[in-house]
Structures are given as structure tokens and as C-alpha cells.
N, C-alpha and C positions, 0 to 999 in steps of 0.2 A: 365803509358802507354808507352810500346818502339815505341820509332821515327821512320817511315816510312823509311826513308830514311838511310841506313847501312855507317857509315863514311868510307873516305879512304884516304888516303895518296893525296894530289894533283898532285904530280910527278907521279904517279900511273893513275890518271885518262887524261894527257896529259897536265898539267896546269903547270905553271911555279913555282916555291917557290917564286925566286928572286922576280918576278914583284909584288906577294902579300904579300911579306915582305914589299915592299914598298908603299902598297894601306895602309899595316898596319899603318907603319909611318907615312902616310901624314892624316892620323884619328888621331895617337895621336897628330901630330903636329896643327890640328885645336882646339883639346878640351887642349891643355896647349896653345894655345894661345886667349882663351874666346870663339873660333867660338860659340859652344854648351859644355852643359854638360857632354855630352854621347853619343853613337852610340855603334850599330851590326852590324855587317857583316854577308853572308853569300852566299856560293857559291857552286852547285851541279852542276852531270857531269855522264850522262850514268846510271841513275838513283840512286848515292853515294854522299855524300854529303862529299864535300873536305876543306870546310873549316867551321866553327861557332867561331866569337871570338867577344865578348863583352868589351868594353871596356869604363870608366869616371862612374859618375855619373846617378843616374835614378831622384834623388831628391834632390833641392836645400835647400828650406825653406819649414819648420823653421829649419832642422838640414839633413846634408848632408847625401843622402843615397846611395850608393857605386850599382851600375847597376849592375845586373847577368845573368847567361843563362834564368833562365825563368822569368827574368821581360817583360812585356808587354807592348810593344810602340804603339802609335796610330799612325795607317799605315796611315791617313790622304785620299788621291785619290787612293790610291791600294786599298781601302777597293771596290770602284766603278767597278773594275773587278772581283770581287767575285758576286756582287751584280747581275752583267751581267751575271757572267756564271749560276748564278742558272735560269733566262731566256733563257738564249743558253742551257739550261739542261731541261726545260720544251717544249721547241722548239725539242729537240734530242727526248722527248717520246711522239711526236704527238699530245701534249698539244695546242700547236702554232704554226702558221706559221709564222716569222720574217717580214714578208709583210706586216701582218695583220696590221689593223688599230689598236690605241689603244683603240679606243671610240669602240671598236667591243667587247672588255673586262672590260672595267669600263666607266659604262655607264653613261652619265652625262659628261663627258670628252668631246664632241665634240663641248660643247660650246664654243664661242667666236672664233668662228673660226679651232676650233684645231679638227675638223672632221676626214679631211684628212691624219692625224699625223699617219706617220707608227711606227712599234714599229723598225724597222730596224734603220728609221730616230732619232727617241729617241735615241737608245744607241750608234747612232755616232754623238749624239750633233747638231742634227738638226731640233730640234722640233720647233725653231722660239719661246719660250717666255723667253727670257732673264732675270734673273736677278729676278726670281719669289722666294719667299721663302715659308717658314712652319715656322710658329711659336710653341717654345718652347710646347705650351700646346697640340700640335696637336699630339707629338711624341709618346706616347702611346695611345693614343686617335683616334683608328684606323678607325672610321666613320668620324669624323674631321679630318683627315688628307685624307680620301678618297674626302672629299668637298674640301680643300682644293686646293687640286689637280684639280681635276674638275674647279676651279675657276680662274686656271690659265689664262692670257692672253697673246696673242701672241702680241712680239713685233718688228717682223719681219716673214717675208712669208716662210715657210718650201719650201727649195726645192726639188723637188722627186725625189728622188734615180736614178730612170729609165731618168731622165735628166744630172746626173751629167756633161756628156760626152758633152752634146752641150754649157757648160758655157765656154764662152773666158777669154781670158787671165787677160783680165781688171778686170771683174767679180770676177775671183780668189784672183785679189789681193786684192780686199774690201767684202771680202764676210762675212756677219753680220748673219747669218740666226746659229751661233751656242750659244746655251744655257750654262746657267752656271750649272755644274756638280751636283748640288745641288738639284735643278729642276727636272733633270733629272732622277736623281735616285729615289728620294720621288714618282717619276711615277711609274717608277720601282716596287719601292717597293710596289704599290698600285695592279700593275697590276698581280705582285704575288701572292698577297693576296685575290684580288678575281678569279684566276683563284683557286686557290687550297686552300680554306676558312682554312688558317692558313697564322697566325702572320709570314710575311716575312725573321725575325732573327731566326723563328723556323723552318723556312722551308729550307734555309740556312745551318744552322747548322746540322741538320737531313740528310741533301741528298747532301749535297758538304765537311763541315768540317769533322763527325765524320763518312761518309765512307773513306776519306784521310788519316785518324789517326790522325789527326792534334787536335782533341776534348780538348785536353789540354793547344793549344798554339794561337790558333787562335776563334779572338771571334767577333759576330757581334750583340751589346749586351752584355757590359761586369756584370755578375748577380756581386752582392754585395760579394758573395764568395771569387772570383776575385780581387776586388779591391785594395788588397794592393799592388799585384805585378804590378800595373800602373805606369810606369815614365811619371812625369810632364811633362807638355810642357813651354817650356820657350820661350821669344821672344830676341831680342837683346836691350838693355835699348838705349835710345833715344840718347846719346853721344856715344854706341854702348861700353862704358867699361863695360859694366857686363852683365848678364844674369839674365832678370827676369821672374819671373812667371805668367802664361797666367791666365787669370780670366773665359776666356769664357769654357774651355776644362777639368779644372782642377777640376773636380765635381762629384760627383756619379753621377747624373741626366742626365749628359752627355754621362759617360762613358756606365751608364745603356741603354740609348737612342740604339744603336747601328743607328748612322744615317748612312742611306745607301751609301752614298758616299763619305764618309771622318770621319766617326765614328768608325770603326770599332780597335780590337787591336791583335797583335800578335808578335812574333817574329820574326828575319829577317828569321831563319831556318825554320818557318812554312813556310813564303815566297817564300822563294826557293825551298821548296817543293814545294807548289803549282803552281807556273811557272814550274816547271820541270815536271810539270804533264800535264801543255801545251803544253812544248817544247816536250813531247813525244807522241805526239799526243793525249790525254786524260787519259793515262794510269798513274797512281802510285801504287810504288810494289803493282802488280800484281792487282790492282782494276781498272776497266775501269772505267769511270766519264763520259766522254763524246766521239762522234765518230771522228773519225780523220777528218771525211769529215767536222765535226761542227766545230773542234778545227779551221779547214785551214777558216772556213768560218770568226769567230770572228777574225781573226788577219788580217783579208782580208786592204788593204787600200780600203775604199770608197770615200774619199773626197779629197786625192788630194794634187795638192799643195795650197788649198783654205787655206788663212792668218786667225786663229783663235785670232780675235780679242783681246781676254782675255790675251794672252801671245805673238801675235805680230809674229808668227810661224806659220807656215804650220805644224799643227801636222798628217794629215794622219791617221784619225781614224779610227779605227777598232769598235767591239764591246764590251765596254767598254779600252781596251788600244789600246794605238797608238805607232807609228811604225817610222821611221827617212826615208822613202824613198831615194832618192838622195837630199834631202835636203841638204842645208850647215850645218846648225846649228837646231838641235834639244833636247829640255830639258831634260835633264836626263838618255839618251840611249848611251851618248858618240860617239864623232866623229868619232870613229873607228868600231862601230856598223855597221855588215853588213845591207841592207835594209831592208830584213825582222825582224828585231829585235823588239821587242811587250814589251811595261811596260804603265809604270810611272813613273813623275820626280814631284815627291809628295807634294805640299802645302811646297814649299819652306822650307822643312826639310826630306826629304828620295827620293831614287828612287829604282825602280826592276823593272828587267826583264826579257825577255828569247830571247835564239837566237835560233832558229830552225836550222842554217846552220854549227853550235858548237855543240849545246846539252847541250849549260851551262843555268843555269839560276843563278841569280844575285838578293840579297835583301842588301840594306843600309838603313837602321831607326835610324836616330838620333830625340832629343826631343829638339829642338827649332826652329822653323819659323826662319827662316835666307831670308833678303828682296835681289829680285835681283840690282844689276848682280851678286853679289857673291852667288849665290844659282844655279844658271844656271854656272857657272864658276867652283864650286866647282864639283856638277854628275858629268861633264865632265870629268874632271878630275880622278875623283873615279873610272867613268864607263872605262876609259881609259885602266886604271891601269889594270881591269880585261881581257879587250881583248886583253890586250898585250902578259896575260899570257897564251891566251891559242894556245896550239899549231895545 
């Protein structure tokens, strides 16, 4: 299948060489010095894509497997704005209204309090039940995981949207009312599935990947066909001299699972596609996706500079990715990121983005969970590199 996106020269599309000669070097300077295995790059610009380069390792143990252009890394929290947009895409064809409640779509959800819960609130991490999970059996088990859901409990008070505006400053800096990513999308993925009585990864893949082009490189769900081109995940070993391998990720059952917020797998060039297809307002060559009015609504900040507890930041969430406002310091987007700049800074192994005020968009996937601050220290650093280069 040919790539969406026609390559081109970076000098050509107004990006520096120099600066990603040097984004390249400071990638290989972390995998010869243990950080990870591996990593992708990749970087588009006016709808061409100016740079793919792969670089280390996909597979350590039992015997070392040399990473390539179509091995498949697990996007880990980018997988959670795919997840979103196919919501913001049923929302674009009069399916939903973002307001809506979600107990108004999966019924049985209004228990324990979670009546109120808009689905607005959901995908900016404000549904109030912390820390709720799904277990392993529930993941293709799509009535158990609709109860599941349902059975969530809140363990803080959803604020409403239409309140944001009157929370004080105090308020902002202890605000507890955001959900773990996990939670939130198993909603997601619930609310999908009964608004349009199809399997969530099929619905997904049918009406966001394979009208993108991307059917080859992006998966949420990865089928058994798939499975060899996965790079492991690795973690950093406990004295942090080597690089070991993850037990919970490293599995067909997982990889099959396609969990909706951090399971999903692709390339960093599928990535960069599909930011570029936000940063142009929902277009890639030539296919609309979604309307530019929906594109500006998901990248919207809703919340603020409310402190998300999980990470100790003001992240400024959008629907599904967030955004560095005037913040000091925000994960993964680089301090050089104008405000509107929209990703993820991914389970402490990848970040991507897109800058609406550039036209770049931006994917790095390497395959090992790296603990902060060096995982927050290193984006920044990456994401740097690339806003240096563009002109």
C-alpha cells in the first residue's frame, strides 16, 4: 500500500537539516548509552513527510532483533487520541452531541453516582473514578467489559464543563477530579460500541485507519498476522545497567487486545500522519476525516491550569491530547512549543504531536518505559530539537 504522505527534502519544506542531524545524534547517543533499545522518528510539514529514520534495536531476548521501517511500536497514550477521534468522528456525523451524558449511551452507567458524566467530561479526564480498571478477561469479552464499565465508582465529584470558569486558584492547584487514562477510554470504547453495535477496534480501523491509508502501519488490535513486526517493550533493570524485558506487554493477548488507551501499535510515520491530518484541520491527501470546526474543538484547552495529579502538571486537556498553554513545564510537547501545540508525552517511552501555528507534526516511539525525570527531560529535549528546526 503507498504512504499517504509523498516524502520531501526538509530544506524544502522550511525545516532545518542541521537541528535534525542533531535530534538524530542525541537518539543515537541514548541507545549506545543503555537509555532504550530503539526508537523512530518522524516528522511531516504542509502535508509531505520530511523525515522517517529508524534507528537500534526492536528485540532484545532471547536473540537481538535489528528495528526497521515497518516494525511496530506500541504508541502506549497516543493510542488514546485515535480512540477519541473516532468519538469526535461520530460526534462530526450527528451520531452525538459531546454534551451528552454517557449513561444517555450505555445504559447502566449512571450508577454509583456517574449519571451526570458528560462524555465531553470523559475525554478530558474528568469523569471523577480514579484509578478504575478492566480486567484482563473482560478485553474481548464485550458484555463484560460493558458491566465492567457500568460498575465503575466515582472517587471524586466530576466538575462541569460549564463550571470550569468559576474554580479559584486554590481549587486549580489541588484539583483531583481527573481519571486515570485507562478508565477512561474502556468508556470510550464501550460508548462506541453501543452507539454503532460494532467491536470498537473494528470501528476504528474501518472509518479513521484505513480511510487515512495508514491500514498497514497503524493498529488498534494487533490480529496475529501482525505480530512479528512488534518491538518489545523493555523497562530499565533496577541498577538501571541494562535493558529488560516487560512481562505485562510482551504477549500476543495483549498485543491482540488493542486496549484503547495505551494498546494500540504503529509506526512513528503513521503518526505523523495522523497529527498532520489534525494539524490540517482534518484533511490527509486529499480525504476529509473530520471538520475543521471538530478538529479546533478537540485541541480546545478545557481545564486549565488545573494540576493533574497523575503527573503533577497542568496538562490542559483537550479531547483526548493536551496541549502546554503557558505553562512552564509540560510533558512531552517541549518548551519551545507554541501554546497551541496538541500530542502526548507517552507512558514514559514516546511523545507526538502537532503544531497548528508550524504545520509540523511530530512522532518519537522508542520501546522502553524509561521512569521520570529522565523521561520528562529527555521529550523535551527531542521535542526541542524539532522546533528549533522549523523555520
Amino acid at each position: 500500500m503507498t504512504f499517504p504522505l509523498e516524502s520531501a527534502a526538509p530544506s524544502a519544506l522550511g525545516l532545518d537539516p542541521r537541528a535534525l542531524e542533531r535530534l538524530r545524534e542525541l537518539i543515537i547517543r541514548h541507545i549506545v548509552d543503555g537509555r532504550y533499545p530503539g526508537a523512530q522518528i518522524a516528522i511531516a510539514r504542509r502535508g509531505r513527510l520530511a523525515l522517517f529514520t529508524t534507528i537500534g534495536d526492536a528485540r532484545l531476548d532471547p536473540q537481538r532483533v535489528v528495528a526497521r521501517d515497518d516494525t511496530l511500536w506500541l504508541l502506549y497514550w497516543n493510542t488514546k487520541v485515535i480512540t477519541a477521534c473516532a468519538v469526535a468522528l461520530l460526534a462530526d456525523h450527528g451520531a452525538l452531541s459531546l454534551t451528552d451524558r454517557v449513561a444517555s449511551y450505555v445504559p447502566g452507567f449512571e450508577v454509583h453516582g456517574k449519571r451526570r458524566i458528560t462524555i465531553l467530561e470523559l475525554l478530558t479526564d474528568q469523569g471523577g473514578f480514579l484509578g478504575a480498571e478492566v480486567p484482563p478477561e473482560a478485553w474481548n469479552d464485550h458484555e463484560l467489559l460493558r458491566r465492567c464499565v457500568c460498575d465503575f465508582a466515582l472517587e471524586s465529584t466530576p466538575t462541569p464543563a460549564s463550571a470550569l470558569a468559576a474554580i479559584d486558584a486554590l481549587t486549580r492547584t489541588d484539583y483531583r477530579a481527573f481519571v486515570r487514562a485507562r478508565a477512561t477510554y474502556w468508556t470510550a470504547a464501550v460508548l462506541i460500541e453501543g452507539l454503532t453495535k460494532t467491536d470498537y477496534r473494528a470501528f476504528i480501523r474501518e472509518n479513521i485507519i484505513e480511510p487515512l491509508g495508514l491500514a498497514d502501519e497503524l493498529f488498534v488490535g494487533l490480529p496475529d498476522s501482525q505480530q512479528a513486526r512488534a518491538a518489545d517493550l523493555h523497562e530499565p533493570s533496577f541498577d538501571g545497567a541494562r535493558q529488560i524485558r516487560r512481562a505485562d506487554e510482551n504477549n500476543a493477548v495483549f498485543r491482540r487486545a488493542g486496549i484503547p488507551s495505551s494498546g494500540g501499535y504503529g509506526t512513528a510515520r503513521a503518526m505523523a500522519a495522523f497529527y498532520q491530518m489534525l494539524v490540517q484541520g482534518g484533511t490527509l491527501a486529499g480525504v476529509r476525516l473530520l471538520s475543521p470546526r471538530m478538529v479546533a474543538y478537540v485541541i480546545r484547552d478545557f481545564t486549565g491550569d488545573r494540576v493533574d495529579n497523575h503527573t503533577g502538571m497542568p496538562m490542559h486537556r483537550g479531547l483526548g491530547p493536551h496541549s502546554p498553554g503557558t505553562a512552564e513545564t509540560i510533558r512531552g510537547l517541549g518548551s519551545l512549543a507554541s501554546a497551541r501545540t496538541f500530542g502526548d508525552g507517552s507512558g514514559g517511552s514516546s511523545c507526538c504531536w502537532g503544531d497548528p501555528d508550524s504545520g509540523v507534526s511530530f512522532a518519537y516511539i522508542t520501546n522502553s518505559r524509561v521512569p521520570d525525570p529522565w523521561h520528562s527531560t529527555r521529550v523535551d529535549l527531542v521535542s526541542n530539537l524539532v522546533h528549533s528546526a522549523i523555520d
